[in-house]
PATORKOL-409017 format. One record per residue: x, y, z of N, C-alpha, C in turn. Coordinates in steps of 0.1 Angstrom, whole numbers, plus 2048, in hexadecimal, padded with zeros to 3 digits. Layout:
N
XYZXYZXYZ
...
This chain:
279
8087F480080080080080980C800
8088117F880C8227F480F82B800
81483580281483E80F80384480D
8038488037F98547FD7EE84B7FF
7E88408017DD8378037E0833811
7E183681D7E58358277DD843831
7CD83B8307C08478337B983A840
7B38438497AA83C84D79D832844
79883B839793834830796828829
7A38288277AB81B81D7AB812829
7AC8158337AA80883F7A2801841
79380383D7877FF83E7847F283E
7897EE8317847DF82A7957D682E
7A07DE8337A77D28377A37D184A
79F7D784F7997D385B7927C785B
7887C785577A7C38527857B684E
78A7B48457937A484179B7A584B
7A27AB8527AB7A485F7A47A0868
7987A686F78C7A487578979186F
78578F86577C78186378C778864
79777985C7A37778647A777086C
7A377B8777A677988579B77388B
78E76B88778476588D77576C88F
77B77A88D76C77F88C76F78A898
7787868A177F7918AC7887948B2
79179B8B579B79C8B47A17AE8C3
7AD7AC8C57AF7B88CD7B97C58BE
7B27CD8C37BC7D48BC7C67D58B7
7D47CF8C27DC7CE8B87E27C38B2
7D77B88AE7D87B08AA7D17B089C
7C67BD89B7C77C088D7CF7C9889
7D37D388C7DD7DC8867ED7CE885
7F17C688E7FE7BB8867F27B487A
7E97B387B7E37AB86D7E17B1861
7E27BF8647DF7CB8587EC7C9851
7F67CD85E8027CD85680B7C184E
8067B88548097AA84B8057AE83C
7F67AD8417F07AA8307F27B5829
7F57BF82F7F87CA8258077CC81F
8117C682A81F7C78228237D982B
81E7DA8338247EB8358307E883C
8367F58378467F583C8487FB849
8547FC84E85980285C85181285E
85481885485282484F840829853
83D82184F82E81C84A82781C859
82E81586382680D86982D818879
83B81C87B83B82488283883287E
83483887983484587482D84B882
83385688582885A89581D86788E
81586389280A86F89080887789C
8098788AC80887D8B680C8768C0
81787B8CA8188778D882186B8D3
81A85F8D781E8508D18158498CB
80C8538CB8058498BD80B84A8B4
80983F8AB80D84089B802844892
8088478857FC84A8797F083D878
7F983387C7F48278767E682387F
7EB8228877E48218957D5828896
7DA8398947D18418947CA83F888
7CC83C87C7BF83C8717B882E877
7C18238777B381387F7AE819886
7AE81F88E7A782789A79882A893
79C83888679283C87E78C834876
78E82987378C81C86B77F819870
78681787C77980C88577281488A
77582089176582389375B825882
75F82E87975782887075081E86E
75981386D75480586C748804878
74C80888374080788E73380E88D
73581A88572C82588871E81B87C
72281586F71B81086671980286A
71A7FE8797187F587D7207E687A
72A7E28707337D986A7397D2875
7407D78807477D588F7437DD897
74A7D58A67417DC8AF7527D88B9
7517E38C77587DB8D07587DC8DB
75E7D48E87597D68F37687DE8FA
7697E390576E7E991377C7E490F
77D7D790E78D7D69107927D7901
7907DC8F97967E48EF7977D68E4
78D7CC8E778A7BF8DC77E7C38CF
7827C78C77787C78BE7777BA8B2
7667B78B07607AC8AB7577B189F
7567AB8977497AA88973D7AA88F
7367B488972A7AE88E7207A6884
7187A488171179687770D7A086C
70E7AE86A70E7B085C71F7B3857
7267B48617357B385F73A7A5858
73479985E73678E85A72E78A84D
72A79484872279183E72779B830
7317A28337357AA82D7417A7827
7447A881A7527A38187597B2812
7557B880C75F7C78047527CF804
7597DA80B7517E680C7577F2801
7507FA80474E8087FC752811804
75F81780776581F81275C83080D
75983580375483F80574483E807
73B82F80272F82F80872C82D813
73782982073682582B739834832
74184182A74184E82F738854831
72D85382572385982171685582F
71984583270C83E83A71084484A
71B84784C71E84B85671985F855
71886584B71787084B70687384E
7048648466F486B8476E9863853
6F585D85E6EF85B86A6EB86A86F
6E386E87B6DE87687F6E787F883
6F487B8886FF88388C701891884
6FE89487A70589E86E6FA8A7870
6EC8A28706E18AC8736E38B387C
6E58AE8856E48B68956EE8BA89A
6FA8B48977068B58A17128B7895
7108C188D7188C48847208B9877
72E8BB8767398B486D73C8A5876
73989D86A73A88E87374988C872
75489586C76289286F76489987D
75E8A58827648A588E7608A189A
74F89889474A88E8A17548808A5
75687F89976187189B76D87389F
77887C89B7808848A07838858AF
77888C8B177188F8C17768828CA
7718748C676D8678CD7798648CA
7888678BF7908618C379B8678C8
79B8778C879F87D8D079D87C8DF
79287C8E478D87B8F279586A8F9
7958608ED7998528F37AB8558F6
7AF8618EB7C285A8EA7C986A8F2
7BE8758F27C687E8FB7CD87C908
7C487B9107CB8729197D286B91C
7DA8629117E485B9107EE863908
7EE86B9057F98768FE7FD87B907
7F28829157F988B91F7FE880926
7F787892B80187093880F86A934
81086592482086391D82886D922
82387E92182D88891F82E88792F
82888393782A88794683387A94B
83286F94683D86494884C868941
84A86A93785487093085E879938
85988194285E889948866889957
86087E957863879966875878966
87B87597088487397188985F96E
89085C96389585196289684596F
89984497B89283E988886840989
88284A98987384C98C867843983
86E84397786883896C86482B96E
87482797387981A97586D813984
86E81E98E86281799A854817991
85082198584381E98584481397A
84A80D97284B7FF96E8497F797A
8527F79858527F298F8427ED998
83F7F99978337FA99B8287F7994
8287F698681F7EE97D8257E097A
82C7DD97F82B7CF97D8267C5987
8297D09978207C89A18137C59A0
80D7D29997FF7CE99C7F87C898E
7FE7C89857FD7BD97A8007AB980
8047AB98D80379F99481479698F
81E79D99282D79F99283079F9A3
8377959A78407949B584E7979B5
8537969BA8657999BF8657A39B2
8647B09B08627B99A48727BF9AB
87B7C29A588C7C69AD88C7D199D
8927DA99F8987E59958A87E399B
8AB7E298F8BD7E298F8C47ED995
8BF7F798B8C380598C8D0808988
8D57FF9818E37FC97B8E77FE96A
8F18079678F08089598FB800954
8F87FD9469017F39418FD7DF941
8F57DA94C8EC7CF9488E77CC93C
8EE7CB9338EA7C692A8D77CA927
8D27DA9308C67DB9288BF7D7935
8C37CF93C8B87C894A8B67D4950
8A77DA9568AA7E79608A17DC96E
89B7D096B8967C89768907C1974
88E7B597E8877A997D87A7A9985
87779A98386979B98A86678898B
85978699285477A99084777B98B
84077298083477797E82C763982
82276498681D75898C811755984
80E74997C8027499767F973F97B
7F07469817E57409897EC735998
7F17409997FC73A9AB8037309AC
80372899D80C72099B81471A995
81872198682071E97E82B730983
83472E98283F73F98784773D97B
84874E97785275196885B75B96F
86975796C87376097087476E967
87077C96686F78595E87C78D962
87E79795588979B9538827A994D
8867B69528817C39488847CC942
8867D193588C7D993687E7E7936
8857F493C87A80093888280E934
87D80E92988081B92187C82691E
87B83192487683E92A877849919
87084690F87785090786E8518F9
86F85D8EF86385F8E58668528D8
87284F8D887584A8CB87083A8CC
8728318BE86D8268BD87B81C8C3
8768128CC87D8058C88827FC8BF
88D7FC8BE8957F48B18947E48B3
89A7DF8AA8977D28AF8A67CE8B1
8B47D68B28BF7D48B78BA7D38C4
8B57E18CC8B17DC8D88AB7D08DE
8A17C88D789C7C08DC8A97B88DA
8B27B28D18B87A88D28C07AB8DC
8C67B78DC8D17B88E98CB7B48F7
8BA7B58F98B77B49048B37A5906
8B47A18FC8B57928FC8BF78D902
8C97908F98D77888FE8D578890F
8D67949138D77969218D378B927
8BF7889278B577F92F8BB77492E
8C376D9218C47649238CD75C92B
8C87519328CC74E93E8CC75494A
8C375C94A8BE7659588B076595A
8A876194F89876195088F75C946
88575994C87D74E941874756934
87276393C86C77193287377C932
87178192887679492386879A922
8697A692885F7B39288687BC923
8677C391E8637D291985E7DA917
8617E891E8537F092285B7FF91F
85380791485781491084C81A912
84E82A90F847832911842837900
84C8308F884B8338ED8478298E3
8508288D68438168CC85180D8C9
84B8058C58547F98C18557F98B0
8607F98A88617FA89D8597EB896
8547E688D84F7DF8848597CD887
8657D488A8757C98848777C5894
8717D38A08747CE8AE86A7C28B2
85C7C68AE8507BA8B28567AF8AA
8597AD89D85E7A189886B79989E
8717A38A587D79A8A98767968BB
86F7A18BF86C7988CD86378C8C9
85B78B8BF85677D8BE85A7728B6
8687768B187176A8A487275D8AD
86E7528A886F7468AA8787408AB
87A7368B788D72C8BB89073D8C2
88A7458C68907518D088874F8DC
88C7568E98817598F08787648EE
86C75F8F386076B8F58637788F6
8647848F686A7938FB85A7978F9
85479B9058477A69078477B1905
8407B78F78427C08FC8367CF901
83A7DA90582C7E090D8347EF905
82A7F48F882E8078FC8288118FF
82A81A8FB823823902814823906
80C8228FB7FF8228FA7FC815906
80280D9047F980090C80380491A
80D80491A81080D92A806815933
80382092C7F982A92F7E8820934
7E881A92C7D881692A7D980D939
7EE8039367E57FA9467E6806951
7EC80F9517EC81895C7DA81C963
7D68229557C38259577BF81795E
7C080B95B7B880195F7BB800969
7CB7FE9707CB7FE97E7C8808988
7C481397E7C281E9847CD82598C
7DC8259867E782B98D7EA838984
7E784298E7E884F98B7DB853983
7D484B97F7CC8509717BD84D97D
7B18579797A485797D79B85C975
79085397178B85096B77A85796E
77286296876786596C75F863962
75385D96674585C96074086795D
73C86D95173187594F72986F94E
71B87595270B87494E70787B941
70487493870187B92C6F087C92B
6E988592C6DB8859286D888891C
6CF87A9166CB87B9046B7881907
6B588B9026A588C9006A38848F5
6938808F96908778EF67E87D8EB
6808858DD67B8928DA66D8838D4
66F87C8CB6618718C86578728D6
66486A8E065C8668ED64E8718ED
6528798F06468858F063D88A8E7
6448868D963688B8D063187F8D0
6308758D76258698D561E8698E3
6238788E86188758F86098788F2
């Protein structure tokens, strides 16, 4: 795919096939690695940043899928798994400008203006948040980083969590135990990297060499993305596993554990103008 074809629009109909794909549902970034398979996108392509730590790439699937949701095709729930729904599964190639149009002439455009900056609105409102708290990690002091790794790995259900605090480890900044269901224990090893730019996949191997023979898993945890070559090398086969966690999914487990981040409910009141002309 082209740079210049590289629209939230053009995403449309490869969702919709990574989607059936992937079973019919899938977590997000398990379509965006299936986009980029079937599409062939390069390094270039796939890290390009569009804001904060989002990427371009990122941010148009974003705009993909709510389209796709708004004309009903997918739908998804809370933990950020989106599924087909039975006219999705019944759909094989769409019409990326007839599906603009069906979203235009939902009621939204009558009453509540330009349907680009309603949708806009809903994915701004989901990723700002995660742009400011990046720049407020970002800023912390390099220790200060290293305990709140520290501190998210305990309550991600991590024991003996130790920070090195040592430079030159081959990459290690600390270990951990992680216990699966109180009775299988994995020796973990982590590196955390405080910083705007992408992960290479030199990194990952160097932090490989390190683990090995010190631990049964590799984490990695940035504030920033993993280049296209780093995700392929932490999962290359006859290697070990290397996890890895960046910015965006850092930030998000922060919200769920609710460390540092709080979370308020609005009440939204909808009138319902029929209700009344049929009194």
């Amino acid at each position: 795919m082209s740079k210049s074809t590289l629209t939230s629009k053009s995403f449309l109909n490869p969702i919709l096939v990574s989607l059936k794909k992937l079973g019919g549902s899938a977590h997000i970034s398990e379509i965006e690695e299936q986009i980029i398979t079937d599409l062939n996108l390069t390094d270039n392509q796939v890290n390009k940043i569009h804001k904060g730590s989002r990427t371009k790439l990122n941010y148009n699937l974003a705009w993909g899928r709510t389209y796709l949701k708004k004309v009903g095709l997918i739908e998804n729930s809370a933990i950020g798994v989106w599924s087909l729904t039975d006219l999705g599964n019944k759909t094989d190639i769409i019409d990326e400008n007839v599906i603009f149009k069906k979203v235009q002439e939902q009621n939204l455009i009558n009453k509540y203006g330009n349907v680009k900056k309603i949708i806009e609105d809903e994915i701004i409102e989901e990723t700002d948040w995660e742009d400011d708290l990046l720049e407020i990690i970002k800023n912390i002091t390099p220790d200060a980083f290293e305990r709140l790794c520290q501190r998210l790995l305990r309550e991600l259900g991590f024991v003996d969590v130790n920070v090195t605090g040592k430079v030159g480890d081959g990459g290690i900044d600390g270990s951990g135990i992680i216990k699966i269901n109180g009775t299988l224990s994995f020796h973990v090893v982590f590196q955390a990297k405080r910083f705007n730019k992408s992960v290479s996949s030199s990194v990952i191997r160097d932090f490989r060499g390190a683990m090995v023979g010190r631990a049964d898993k590799g984490l990695v945890l940035t504030t920033g993305t993993f280049t296209r070559s780093a995700i392929i090398e932490a999962r290359r086969d006859g290697a070990p596993n290397i996890d890895l966690v960046d910015g965006v999914d850092f930030v998000r487990k922060l919200k769920k554990l609710k460390l540092g981040v709080d979370v308020e409910t609005i009440e939204k009141v909808i009138i319902n103008e029929d209700w009344f002309n049929q009194i």
